[in-house]
N, CA and C atoms as an extended XYZ file, in Angstrom:
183
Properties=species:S:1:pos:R:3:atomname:S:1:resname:S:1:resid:I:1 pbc="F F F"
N       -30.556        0.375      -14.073 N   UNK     1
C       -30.432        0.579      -12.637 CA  UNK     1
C       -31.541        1.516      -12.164 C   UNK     1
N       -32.175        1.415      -11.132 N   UNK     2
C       -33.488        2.325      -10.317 CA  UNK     2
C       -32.364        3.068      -10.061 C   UNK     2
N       -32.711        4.281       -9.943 N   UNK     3
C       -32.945        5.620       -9.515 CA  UNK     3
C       -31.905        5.722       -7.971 C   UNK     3
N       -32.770        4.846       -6.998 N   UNK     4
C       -31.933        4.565       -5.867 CA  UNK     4
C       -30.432        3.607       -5.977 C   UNK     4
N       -30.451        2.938       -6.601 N   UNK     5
C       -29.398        2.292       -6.776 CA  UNK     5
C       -28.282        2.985       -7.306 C   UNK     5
N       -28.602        3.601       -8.292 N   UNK     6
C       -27.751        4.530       -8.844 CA  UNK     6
C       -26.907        5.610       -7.731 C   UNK     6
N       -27.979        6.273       -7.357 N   UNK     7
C       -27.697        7.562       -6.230 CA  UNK     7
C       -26.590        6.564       -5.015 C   UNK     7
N       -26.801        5.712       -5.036 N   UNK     8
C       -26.399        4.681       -4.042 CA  UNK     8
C       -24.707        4.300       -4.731 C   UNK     8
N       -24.763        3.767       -5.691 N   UNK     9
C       -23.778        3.564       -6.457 CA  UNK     9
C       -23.172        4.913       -6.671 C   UNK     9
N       -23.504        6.048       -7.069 N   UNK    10
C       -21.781        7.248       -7.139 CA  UNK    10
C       -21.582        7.521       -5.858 C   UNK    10
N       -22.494        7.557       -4.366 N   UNK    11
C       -21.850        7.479       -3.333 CA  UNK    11
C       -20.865        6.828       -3.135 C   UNK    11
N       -21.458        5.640       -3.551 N   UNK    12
C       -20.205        4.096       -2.922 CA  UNK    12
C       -18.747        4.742       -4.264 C   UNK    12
N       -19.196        5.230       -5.447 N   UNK    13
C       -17.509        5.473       -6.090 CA  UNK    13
C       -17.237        6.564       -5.652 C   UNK    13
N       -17.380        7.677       -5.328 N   UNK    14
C       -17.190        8.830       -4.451 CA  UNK    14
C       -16.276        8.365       -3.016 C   UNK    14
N       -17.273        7.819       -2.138 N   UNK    15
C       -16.046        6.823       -1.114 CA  UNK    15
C       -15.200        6.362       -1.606 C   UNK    15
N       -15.274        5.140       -2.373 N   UNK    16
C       -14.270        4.834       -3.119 CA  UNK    16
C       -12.799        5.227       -3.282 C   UNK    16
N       -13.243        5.981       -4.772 N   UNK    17
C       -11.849        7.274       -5.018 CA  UNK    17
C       -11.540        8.009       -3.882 C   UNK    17
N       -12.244        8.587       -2.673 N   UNK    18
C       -11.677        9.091       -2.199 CA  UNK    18
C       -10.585        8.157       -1.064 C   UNK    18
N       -11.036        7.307       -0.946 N   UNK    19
C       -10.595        6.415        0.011 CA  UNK    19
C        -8.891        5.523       -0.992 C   UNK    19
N        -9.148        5.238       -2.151 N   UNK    20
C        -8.232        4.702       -2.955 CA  UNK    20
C        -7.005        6.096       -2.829 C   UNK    20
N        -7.695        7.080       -3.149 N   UNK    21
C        -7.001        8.295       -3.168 CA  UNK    21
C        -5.960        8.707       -1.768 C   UNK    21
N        -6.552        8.407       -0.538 N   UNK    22
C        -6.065        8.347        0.551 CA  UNK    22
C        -4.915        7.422        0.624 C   UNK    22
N        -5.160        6.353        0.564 N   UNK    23
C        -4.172        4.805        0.186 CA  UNK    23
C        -3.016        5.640       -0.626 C   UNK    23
N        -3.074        5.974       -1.926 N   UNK    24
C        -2.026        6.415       -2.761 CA  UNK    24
C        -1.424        7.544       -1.635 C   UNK    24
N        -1.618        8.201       -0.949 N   UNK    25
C        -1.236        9.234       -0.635 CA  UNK    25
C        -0.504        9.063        0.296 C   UNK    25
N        -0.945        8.039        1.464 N   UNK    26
C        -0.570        7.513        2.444 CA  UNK    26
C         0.668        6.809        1.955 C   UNK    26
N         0.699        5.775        0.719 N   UNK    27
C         1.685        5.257        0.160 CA  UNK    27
C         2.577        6.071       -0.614 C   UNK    27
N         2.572        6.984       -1.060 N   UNK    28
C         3.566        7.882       -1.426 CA  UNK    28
C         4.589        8.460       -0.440 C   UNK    28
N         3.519        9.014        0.556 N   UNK    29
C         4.377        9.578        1.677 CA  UNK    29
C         5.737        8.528        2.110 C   UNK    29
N         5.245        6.906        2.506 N   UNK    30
C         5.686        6.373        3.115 CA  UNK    30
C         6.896        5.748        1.875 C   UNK    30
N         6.984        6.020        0.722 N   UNK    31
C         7.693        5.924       -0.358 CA  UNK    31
C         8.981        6.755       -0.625 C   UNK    31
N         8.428        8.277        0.135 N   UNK    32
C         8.800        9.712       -0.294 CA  UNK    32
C        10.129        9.184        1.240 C   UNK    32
N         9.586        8.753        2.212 N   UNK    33
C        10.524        8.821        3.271 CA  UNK    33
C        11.511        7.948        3.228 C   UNK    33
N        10.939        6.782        2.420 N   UNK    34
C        12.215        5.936        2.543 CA  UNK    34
C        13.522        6.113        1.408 C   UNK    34
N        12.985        6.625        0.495 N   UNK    35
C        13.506        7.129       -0.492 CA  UNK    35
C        14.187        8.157       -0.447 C   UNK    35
N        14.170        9.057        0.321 N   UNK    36
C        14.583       10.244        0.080 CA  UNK    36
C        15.915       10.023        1.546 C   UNK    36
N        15.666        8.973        2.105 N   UNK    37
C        17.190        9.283        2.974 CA  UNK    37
C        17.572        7.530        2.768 C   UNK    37
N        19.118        7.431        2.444 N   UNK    38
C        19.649        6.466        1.765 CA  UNK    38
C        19.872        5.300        2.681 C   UNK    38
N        20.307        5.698        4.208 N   UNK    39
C        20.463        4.944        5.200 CA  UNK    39
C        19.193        4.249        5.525 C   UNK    39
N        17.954        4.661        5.657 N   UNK    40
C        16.806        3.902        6.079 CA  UNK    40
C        16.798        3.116        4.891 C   UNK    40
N        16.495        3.554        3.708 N   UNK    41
C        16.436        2.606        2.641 CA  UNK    41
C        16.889        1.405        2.630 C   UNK    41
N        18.185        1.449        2.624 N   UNK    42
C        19.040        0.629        3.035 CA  UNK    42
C        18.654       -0.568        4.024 C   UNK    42
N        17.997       -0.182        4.957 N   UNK    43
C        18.054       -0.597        6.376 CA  UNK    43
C        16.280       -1.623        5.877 C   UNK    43
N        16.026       -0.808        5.717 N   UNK    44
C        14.659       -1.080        5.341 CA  UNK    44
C        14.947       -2.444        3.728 C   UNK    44
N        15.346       -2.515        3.177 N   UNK    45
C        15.579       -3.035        2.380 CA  UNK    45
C        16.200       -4.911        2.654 C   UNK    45
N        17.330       -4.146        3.533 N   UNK    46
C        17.830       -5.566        4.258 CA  UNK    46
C        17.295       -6.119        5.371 C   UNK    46
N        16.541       -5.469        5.650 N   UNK    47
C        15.084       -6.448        6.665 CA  UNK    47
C        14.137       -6.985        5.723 C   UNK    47
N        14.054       -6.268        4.934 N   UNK    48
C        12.798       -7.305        4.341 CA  UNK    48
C        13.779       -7.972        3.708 C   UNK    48
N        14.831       -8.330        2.969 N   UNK    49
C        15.634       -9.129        2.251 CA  UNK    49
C        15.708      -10.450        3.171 C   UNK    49
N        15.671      -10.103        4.647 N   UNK    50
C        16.053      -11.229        5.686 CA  UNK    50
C        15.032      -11.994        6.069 C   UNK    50
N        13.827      -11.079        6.403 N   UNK    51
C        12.424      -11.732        6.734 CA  UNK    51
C        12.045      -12.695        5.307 C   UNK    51
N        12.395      -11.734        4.121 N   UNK    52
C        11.750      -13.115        3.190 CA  UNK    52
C        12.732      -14.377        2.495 C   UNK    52
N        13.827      -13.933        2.512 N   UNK    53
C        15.192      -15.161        2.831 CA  UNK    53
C        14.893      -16.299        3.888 C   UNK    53
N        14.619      -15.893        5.082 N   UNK    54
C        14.228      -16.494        5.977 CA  UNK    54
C        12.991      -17.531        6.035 C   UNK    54
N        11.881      -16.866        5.145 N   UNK    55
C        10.997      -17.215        4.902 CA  UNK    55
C        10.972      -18.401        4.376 C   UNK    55
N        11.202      -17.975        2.942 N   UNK    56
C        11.880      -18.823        1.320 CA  UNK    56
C        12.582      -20.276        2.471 C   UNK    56
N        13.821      -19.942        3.455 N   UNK    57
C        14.671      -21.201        3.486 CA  UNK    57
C        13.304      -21.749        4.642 C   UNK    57
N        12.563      -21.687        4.760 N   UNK    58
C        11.824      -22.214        6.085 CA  UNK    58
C        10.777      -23.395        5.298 C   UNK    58
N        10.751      -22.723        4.321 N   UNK    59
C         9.395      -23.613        3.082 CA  UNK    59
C        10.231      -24.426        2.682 C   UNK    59
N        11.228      -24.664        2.478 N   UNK    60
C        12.831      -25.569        2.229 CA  UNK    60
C        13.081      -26.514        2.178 C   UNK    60
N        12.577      -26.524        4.341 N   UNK    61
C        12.995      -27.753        5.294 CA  UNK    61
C        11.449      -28.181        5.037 C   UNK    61
């Protein structure tokens, strides 16, 4: 690899990780909330159970 490419390339993994790093974090949080109170869970759980039930019987017909 040239010189520039390189310098070019640990920028782009530098963005990267930091950006992958963001994602995890962002997804934890949104993990940490549903998880941690039983009623949303719940709630949250049987909507998506319905949207993709719904789904599933639609590919069916």
């Amino acid at each position: 690899m040239a010189i520039i490419e390189e310098n070019v390339w640990y920028d782009f993994q530098n963005k990267f990780n930091k950006e992958l790093q963001n994602m995890i974090d962002k997804l934890f949080e949104f993990y940490k909330k549903i998880n941690d109170n039983h009623e949303i869970k719940i709630d949250f759980m049987k909507k998506m159970f319905d949207a993709l039930y719904d789904k599933t019987l639609m590919k069916t017909r």
